[in-house]
C-alpha positions in Angstrom: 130.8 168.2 52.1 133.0 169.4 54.8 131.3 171.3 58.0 131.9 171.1 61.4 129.6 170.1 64.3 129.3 172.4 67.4 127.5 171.8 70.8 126.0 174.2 72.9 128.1 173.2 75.5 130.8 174.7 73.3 129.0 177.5 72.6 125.6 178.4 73.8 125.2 181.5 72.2 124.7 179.9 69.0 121.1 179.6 70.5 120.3 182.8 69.1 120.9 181.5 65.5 119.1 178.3 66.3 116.3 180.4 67.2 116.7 182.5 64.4 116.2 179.5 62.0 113.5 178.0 63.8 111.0 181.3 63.5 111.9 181.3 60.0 111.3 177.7 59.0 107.9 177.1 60.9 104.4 178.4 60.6 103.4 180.9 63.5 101.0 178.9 65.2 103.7 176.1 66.0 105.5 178.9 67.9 102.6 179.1 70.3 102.8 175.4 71.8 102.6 176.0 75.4 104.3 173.1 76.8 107.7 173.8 74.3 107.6 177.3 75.1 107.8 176.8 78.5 110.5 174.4 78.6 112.2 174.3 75.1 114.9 177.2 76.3 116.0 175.4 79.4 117.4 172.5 76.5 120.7 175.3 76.0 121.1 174.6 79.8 120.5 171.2 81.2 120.7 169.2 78.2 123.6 171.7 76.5 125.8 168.8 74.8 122.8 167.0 72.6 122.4 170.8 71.2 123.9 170.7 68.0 125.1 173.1 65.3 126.3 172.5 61.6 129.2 174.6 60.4 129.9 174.9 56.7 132.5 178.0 56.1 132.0 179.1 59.9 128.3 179.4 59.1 125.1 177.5 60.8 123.4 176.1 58.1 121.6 173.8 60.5 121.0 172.3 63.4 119.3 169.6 66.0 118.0 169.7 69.6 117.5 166.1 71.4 116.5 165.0 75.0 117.4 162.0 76.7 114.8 160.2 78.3 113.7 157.1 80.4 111.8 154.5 78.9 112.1 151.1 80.3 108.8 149.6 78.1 108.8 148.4 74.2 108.9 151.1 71.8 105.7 149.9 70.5 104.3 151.5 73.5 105.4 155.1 73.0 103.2 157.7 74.2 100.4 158.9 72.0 101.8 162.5 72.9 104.8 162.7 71.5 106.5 165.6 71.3 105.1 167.4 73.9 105.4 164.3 76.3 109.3 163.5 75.5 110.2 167.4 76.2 108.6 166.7 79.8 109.7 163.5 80.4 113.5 164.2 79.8 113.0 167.5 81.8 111.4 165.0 84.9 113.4 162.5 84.5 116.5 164.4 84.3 115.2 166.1 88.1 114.5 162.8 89.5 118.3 161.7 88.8 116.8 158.9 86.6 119.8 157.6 84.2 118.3 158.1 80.1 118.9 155.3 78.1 116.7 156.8 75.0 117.6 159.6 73.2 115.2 161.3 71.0 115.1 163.7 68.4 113.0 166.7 68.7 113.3 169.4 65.8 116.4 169.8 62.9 116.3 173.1 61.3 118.0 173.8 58.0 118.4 177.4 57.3 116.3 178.2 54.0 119.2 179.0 52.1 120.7 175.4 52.6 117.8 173.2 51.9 117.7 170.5 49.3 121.3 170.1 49.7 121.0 166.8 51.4 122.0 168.6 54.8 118.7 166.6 56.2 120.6 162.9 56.0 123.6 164.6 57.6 122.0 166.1 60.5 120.5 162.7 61.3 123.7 160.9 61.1 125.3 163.2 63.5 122.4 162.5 66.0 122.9 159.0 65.5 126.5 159.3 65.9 125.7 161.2 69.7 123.3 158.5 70.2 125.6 155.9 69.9 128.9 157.9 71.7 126.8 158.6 74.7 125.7 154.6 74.7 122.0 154.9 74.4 119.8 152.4 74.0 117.7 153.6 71.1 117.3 156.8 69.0 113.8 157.8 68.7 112.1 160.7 67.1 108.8 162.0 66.8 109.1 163.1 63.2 106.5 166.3 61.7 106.0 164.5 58.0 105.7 168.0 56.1 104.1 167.1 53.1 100.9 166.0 55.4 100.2 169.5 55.5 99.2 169.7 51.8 97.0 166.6 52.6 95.2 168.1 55.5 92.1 165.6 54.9 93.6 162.3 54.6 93.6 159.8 58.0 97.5 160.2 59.1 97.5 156.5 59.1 97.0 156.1 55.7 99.3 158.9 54.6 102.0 157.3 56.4 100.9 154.2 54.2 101.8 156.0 51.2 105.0 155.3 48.8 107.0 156.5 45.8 108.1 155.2 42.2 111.1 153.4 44.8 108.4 151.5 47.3 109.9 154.7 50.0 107.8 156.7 52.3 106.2 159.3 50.3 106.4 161.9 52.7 110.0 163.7 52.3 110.7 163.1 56.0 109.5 159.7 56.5 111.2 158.8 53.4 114.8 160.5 54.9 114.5 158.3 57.7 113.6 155.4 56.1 117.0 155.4 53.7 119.2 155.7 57.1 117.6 152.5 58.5 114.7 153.9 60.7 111.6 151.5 61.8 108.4 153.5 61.8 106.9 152.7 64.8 103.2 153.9 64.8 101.0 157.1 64.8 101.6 159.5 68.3 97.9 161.6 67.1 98.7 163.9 70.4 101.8 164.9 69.7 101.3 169.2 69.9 98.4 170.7 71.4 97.9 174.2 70.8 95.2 176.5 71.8 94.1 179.8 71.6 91.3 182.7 71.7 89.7 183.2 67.9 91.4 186.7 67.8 95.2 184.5 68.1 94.5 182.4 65.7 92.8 184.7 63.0 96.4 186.8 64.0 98.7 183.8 63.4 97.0 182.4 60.2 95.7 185.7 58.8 92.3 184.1 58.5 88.9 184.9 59.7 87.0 182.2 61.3 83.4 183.4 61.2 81.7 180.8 62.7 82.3 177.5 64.8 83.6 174.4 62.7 87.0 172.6 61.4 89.3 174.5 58.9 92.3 174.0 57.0 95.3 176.4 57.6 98.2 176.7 55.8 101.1 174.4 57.6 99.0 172.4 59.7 98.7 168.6 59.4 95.3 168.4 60.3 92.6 171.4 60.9 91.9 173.5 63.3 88.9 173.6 65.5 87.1 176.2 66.2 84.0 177.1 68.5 82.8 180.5 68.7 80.9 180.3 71.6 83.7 179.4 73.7 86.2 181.8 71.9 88.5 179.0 71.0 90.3 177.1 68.4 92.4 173.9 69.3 95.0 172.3 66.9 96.2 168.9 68.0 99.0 167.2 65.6 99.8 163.9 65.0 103.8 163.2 64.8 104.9 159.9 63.7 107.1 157.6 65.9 110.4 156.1 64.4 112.9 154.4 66.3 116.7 153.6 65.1 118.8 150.7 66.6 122.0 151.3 67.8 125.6 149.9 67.9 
């Protein structure tokens, strides 16, 4: 396959396409995590050159965004928060002139049209590829596995447990990380949390939630829940840690 790989620090207004991708590729209520929305933006800017964009025939068919990040403990020890803790960390580290020596992975988006074309293993690779150029210690990655979301029920630690006909991850994403030599590290069960008054939810899942209790939405991991009283419905998801080791 021949494409081209782009950063934003080449050129940042391929933001609006990354942007573009990403409201097409996830469900509404993961548009509405405060901390990301807040901070996710200022990526194009400070962290411009671990921005990247896939090129097939002059066309984004993809890309990543990473952060690099402090972390001077073992990886075992990762954060139960995740995704929303790595965006802040490499945001304060980055102000307290603290050198990175982790770089992690936050989202890869594949433009619909281009998915199931093994575009997935390539994005990754390229990551790796920055991770290593740039001299980090370790790539890690607080990886969404997709298919949880049509398991909504099951204990995320014994989904992750879970394998194929091959003895791989079954989860699609797990299982694309696993073939390029990942280590899954453990569970981060705080890794988005995502509030909101009934009304914003019953808007962003086209749902009515009549009256107080947990329910399953489409595209989440776990459900939601909800309490009337308060006017509130809370989604926290769980993200799974994996770590690669570099050259």
């Amino acid at each position: 396959m021949n494409y081209t790989v782009i950063t934003a620090a080449e050129k940042p207004e391929h933001k609006k396409i990354h942007d573009e991708i990403t409201y097409q590729i996830w469900p509404e209520f993961i548009l509405h995590d405060p901390i990301s929305n807040a901070n996710f933006k200022n990526l194009y800017k400070t962290f411009a050159e671990y921005q990247i964009s896939i090129l097939i025939n002059n066309n984004i068919v993809g890309f990543a965004n990473c952060i690099p990040f402090y972390w001077d403990e073992d990886l075992d020890n990762l954060p139960e928060e995740g995704w929303d803790w790595a965006l802040l960390k490499g945001f304060e580290d980055n102000s307290n002139n603290k050198k990175p020596n982790i770089l992690c992975g936050l989202q890869i988006g594949i433009d619909k049209k281009y998915q199931g074309k093994g575009l997935s293993y390539l994005i990754v690779k390229e990551i790796k590829y920055i991770a290593n150029n740039k001299g980090f210690k370790s790539l890690v990655i607080p990886v969404r596995p997709n298919l949880k979301s049509k398991y909504p029920l099951i204990p995320i630690e014994n989904y992750i447990e879970w394998k194929d006909s091959n003895g791989l991850p079954f989860d699609a994403w797990l299982r694309v990380h696993a073939k390029l030599g990942a280590r899954i590290i453990k569970v981060c069960h705080k890794a988005m949390y995502i509030s909101g008054k009934i009304d914003d939810w019953q808007e962003w899942t086209n749902m009515k939630f009549p009256s107080s209790g947990d329910y399953v939405i489409d595209g989440a991991l776990v459900p939601i829940k909800v309490d009337i009283k308060n006017n509130i419905a809370e989604y926290i998801e769980p993200n799974v840690w994996v770590s690669y080791e570099l050259e």
